[in-house]
N, C-alpha and C positions, 0 to 999 in steps of 0.2 A: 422714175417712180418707185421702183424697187429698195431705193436708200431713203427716199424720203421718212421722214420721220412720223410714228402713228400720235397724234397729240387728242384724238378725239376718239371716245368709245360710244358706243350709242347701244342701249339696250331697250329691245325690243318686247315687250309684254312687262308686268308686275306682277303681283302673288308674290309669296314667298321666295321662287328662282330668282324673279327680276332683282325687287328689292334687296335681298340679302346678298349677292351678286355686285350688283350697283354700288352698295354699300362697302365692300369689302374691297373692291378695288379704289374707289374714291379714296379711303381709310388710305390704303397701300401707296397711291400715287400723291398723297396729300393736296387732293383736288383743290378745296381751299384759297392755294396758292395760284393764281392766273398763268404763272410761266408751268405749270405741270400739267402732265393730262387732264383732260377735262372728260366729264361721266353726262351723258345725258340718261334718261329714262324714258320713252317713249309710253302710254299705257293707257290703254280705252276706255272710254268712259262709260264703257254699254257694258261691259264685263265683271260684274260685281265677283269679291274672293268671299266665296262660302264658306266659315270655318266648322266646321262640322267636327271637332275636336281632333288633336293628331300630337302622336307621342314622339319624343328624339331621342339622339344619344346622350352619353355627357360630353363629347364633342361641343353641343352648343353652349354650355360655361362657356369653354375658353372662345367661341367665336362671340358672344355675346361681350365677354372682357374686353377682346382685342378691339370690336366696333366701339365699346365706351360705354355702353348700356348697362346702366345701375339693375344688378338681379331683383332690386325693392320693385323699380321702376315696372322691369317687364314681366313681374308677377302679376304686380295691381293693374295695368293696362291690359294685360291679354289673357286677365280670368284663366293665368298657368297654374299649375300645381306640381307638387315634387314626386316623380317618375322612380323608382329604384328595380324592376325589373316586368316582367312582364310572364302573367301567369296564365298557362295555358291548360284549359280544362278539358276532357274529353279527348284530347286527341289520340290516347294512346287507344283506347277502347271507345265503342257506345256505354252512354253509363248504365249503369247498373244499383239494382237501390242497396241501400249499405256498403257501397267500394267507394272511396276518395280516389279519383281517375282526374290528379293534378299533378303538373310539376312547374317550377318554376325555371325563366334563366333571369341568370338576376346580374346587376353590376359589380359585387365585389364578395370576395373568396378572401379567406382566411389567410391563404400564399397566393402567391400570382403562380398558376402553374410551372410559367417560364423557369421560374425557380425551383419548385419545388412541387411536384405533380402527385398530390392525394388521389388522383384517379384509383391506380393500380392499387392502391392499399384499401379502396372503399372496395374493389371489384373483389377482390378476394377474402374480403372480411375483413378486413384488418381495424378499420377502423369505423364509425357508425352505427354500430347497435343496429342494422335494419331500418335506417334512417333512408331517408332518401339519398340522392349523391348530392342535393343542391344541399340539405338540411346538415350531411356530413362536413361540407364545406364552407360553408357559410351561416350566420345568424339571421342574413337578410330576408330569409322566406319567411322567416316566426315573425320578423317585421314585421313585415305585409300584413301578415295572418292578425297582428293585433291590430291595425290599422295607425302605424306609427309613421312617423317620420322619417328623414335618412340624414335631418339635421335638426339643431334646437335653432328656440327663437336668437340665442346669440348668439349662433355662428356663424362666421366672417362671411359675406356676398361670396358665392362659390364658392363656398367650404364648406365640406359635411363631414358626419361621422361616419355616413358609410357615402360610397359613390353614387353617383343620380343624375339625372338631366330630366323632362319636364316634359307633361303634358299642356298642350295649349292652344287656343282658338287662334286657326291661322287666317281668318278673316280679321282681326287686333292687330296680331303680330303683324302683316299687311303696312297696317294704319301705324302703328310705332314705328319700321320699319323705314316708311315712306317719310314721316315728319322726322327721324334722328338723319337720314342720311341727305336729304336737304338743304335740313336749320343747321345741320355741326359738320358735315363731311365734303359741300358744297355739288351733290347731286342736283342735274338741272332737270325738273320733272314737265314733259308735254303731254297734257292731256289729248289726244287725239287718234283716232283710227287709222291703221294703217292702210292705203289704196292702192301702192305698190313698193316692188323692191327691185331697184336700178343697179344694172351690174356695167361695169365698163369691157370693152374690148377684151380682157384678159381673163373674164369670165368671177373677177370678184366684186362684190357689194362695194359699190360707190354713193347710195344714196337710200335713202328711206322718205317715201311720198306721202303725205297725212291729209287727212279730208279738212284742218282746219290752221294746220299750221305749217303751209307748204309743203318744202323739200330739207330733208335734215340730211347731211354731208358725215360721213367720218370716216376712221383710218380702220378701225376693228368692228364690230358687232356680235353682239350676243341674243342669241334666240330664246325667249323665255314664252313665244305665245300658245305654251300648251302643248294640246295634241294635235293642233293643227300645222306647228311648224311651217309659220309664214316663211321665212326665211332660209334653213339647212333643206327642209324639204321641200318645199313648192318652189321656192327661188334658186336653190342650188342643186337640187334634183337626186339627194341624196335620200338613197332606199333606206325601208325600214324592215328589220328583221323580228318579223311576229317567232316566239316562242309558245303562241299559244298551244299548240303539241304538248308543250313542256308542263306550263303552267295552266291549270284547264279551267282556272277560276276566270270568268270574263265580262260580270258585272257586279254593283255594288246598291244594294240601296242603304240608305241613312236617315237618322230621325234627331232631333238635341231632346234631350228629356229633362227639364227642371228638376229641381230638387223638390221634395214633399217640404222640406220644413229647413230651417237654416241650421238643424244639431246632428245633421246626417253626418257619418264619416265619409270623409273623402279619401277612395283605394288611393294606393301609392304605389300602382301597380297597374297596367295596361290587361287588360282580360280579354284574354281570346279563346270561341269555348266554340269547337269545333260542334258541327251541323253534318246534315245528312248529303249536302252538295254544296258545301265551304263549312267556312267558319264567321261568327260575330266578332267583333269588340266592344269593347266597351269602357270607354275614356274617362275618367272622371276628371272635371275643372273643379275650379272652386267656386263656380256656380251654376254648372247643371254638368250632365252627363250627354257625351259623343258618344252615340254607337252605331252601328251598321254592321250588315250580312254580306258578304263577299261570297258571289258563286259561282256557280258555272250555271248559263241557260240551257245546255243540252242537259243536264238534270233536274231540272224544276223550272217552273214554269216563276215569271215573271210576280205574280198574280199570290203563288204558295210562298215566294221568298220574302215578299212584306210581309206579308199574314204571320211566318215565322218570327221575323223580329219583331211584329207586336207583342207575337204571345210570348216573346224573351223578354219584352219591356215589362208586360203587364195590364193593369187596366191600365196604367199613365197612357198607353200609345195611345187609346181610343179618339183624342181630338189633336193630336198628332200627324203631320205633315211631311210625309214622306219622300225623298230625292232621290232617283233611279240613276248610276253615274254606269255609264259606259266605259271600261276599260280596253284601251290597246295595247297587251301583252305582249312587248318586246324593246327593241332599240334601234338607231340610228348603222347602219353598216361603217360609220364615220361619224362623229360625236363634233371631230373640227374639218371645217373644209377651208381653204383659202385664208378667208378673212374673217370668217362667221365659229361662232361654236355657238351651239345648242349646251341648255341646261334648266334643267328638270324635264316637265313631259317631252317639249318637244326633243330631249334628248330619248330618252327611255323612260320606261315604267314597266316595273313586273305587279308589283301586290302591295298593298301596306302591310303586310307581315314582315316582323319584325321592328317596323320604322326605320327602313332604309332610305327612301326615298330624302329626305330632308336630310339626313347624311351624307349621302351623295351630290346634293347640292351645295352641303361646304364643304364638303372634299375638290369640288369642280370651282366655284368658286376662290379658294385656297392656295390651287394649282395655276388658275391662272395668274393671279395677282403675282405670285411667285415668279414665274417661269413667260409672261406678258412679253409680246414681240419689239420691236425698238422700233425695227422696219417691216418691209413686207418683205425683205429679201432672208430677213434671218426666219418668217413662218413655217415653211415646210418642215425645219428640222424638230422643231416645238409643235405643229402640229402630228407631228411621229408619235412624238414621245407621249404627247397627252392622248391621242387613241390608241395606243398599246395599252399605256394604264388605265382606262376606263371601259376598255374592250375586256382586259384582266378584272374590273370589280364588277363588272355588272354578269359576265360570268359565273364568278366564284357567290355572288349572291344570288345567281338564278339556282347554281347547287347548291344552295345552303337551305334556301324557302323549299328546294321541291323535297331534299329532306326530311321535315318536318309531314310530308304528307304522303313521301315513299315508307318512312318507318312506321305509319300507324296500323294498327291491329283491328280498323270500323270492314263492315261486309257491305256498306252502301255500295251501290255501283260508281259512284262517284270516287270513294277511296279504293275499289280496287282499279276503276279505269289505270287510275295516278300510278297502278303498279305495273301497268303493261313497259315490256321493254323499249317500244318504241317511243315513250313519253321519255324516258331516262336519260339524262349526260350520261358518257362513257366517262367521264372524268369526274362524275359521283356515285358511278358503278365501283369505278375503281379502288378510291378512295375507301369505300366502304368493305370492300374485299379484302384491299388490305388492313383496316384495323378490327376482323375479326378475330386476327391471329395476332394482335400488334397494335401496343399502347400508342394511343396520341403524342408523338412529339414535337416538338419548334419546327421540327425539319420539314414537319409537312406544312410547316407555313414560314417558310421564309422566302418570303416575297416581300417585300415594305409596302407595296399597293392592298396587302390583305385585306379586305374589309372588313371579317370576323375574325376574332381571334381564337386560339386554340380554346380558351374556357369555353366560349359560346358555343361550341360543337362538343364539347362536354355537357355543358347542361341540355341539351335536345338529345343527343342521343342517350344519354346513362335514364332522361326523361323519358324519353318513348321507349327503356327496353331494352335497345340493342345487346344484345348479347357478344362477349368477347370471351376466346380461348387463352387465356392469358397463362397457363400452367408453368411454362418458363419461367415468370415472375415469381409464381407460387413456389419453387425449387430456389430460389436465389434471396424469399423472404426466409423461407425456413432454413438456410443455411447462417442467414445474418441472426436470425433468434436465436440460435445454437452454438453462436460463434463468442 
């Protein structure tokens, strides 16, 4: 059994994980062809994808190329719009009337720091004029600010003049998702419920049980049913590691807000505009606006947190229908077991800050198609390698979010909760101990699993404030002035 060959994957749930997942490997194994692996989709029919708008990286260009998907195509189907960074209001302070309490992180910088790191020269004046650090670095915040573009109407499908990826209704993207991988990739899609998951003697998944279309057989499986984790967790008995300590945000509500008139500008930019016990967003498509209150319930009351995001909407919320989403703040103690990997919720979930989430599903997706078992006997050593690397991003991304909410300067008891020590990684204690004496370098990220890269923790901390003793620097600028 151990050499036998895996010829059949079966994925379990749709949304966004399933499909893009399903899709990526089908792509990978040129399903198409009958002598190659063959992809099922498994996906319930009682389960509707809610798209309540949601922003990515520019990551998805290149996964959207590699699946064949025309960028015309999945603009006009999933009412996307062009993304260039994500503007964060309030977080550094409570506002105050007359203070701009904004900064941006945005996707592209004058130098790639790798190269050439403006940090140290904005920190000491050097360059800037009293500019922000994103405004010293880049053009792309004035963008924003004027409400432009990050490309013209002729430039090439995935090509801009500055870097971007896309806001988009992932209840479409679902539905385009489902029909390309299909019609072109040879995905076999079952509509039906799952009733059980059959494990054979060795303790791995042999069978998937459906209320309308028997018993579906295969070699792998992939777990996409959410937060319920039919499969890693209910069938493979694999624990889930809450962070909610960490992360104190632990509900959501959401509302879509049409647009008043078709000559509105559409942000080119994700707004997330920090509150008294979380923070909003607010998404703009090309034809209406995603937005939602992300909180914590030990600070507000269920009841106060719609109430707030009306009065951020405005009058529009008043005949507005509001969706209360329950978050499980943490991950998987094991992402792959046996024969099964989880991906998206029922792997992990910390927050949609940032827009990690849908990045990590093509990072997980990506990884496997790459790195895909041949037998069951070569799994263990591939199931190693893929939970060290995902045990490492979703790590380094729980320090990266609770950052954003350790550095801010609000007196809510919510933002100081966030400051108590026992909330903290030691590994983003540390980190930040050392670059108050000590410029950000490569070094502190060379890892190839990094999820953010060294700018992205430039723009959040030089945004919130942080303060750096850089005077070393200061001695080794004024010797090169003088020299």
């Amino acid at each position: 059994m151990s050499d036998e060959r895996i010829n059949h994957v079966v994925v379990v749930g749709g949304g966004t994980a399933g499909w893009l997942t399903a899709a990526n490997l089908a792509k990978q194994f040129n399903s198409n062809n009958s002598n190659s692996v063959q992809v099922t989709l498994i996906e319930s029919p009682d389960i509707p994808t809610i798209g309540v708008g949601e922003g990515t990286w520019p990551t998805m260009r290149k996964t959207l190329a590699k699946l064949g998907i025309s960028e015309t195509t999945f603009l006009r189907r999933c009412n996307a719009s062009l993304k260039q960074a994500t503007k964060f209001v309030n977080w550094q302070q409570a506002p105050k009337a007359g203070v701009d309490n904004h900064y941006y992180h945005l996707f592209t910088s004058i130098f790639d720091p790798s190269d050439f790191n403006l940090a140290p020269y904005w920190q000491l004046g050097k360059i800037g004029d009293n500019l922000s650090y994103a405004d010293s670095v880049s053009v792309q915040g004035q963008i924003c600010e004027m409400n432009l573009a990050p490309k013209a109407i002729t430039s090439k499908e995935f090509e801009g003049i500055q870097n971007y990826a896309y806001h988009l209704d992932a209840g479409l993207f679902t539905d385009l998702l489902r029909e390309h991988a299909t019609e072109q990739l040879g995905v076999k899609h079952i509509s039906a419920n799952v009733t059980g998951v059959n494990l054979d003697d060795d303790g791995y998944i042999q069978s998937i049980t459906t209320d309308t279309n028997g018993t579906i057989d295969g070699g792998f499986f992939v777990d996409c049913t959410g937060f319920k984790s039919l499969l890693l967790g209910e069938a493979l008995n694999v624990p889930f590691k809450s962070v909610a300590n960490t992360l104190l945000t632990d509900h959501a509500v959401t509302m879509q807000v049409p647009y008043e008139n078709e000559e509105v500008d559409v942000a080119s930019c994700t707004i997330s505009t920090a509150q008294a016990a979380g923070w909003t967003w607010d998404i703009a498509l090309s034809n209406r606006r995603g937005t939602g209150y992300v909180y914590s319930s030990k600070h507000t009351s269920h009841e106060d947190a719609e109430q707030l995001l009306r009065d951020y909407i405005g009058p529009q919320a008043e005949n507005l229908v509001a969706r209360k989403i329950k978050m499980n703040v943490g991950y998987r103690e094991k992402f792959w077991h046996k024969n099964c990997l989880a991906v998206g919720l029922s792997a992990a979930f910390v927050e949609p800050l940032e827009a990690s989430a849908i990045f990590l599903i093509e990072a997980a997706a990506n990884m496997l198609s790459e790195l895909f078992p041949k037998n069951r006997k070569s799994m263990p050593l591939i199931e190693q390698k893929f939970n060290d690397s995902f045990q490492f991003r979703w790590q380094k991304t729980i320090d990266f979010i609770k950052m954003h909410y350790l550095l801010s300067k609000r007196s809510e008891p919510f933002w100081q909760d966030n400051k108590h020590p026992d909330t903290i990684p030691a590994t983003l204690l540390q980190s930040l101990e050392r670059w108050q004496e000590q410029a950000l370098t490569d070094y502190d990220f060379d890892n190839v699993y990094e999820p953010f890269p060294l700018e992205s923790y430039q723009y959040v901390l030089y945004g919130m404030g942080f303060e750096q003793n850089l005077t070393y620097k200061q001695s080794a600028f004024d010797m090169a002035d003088t020299a």
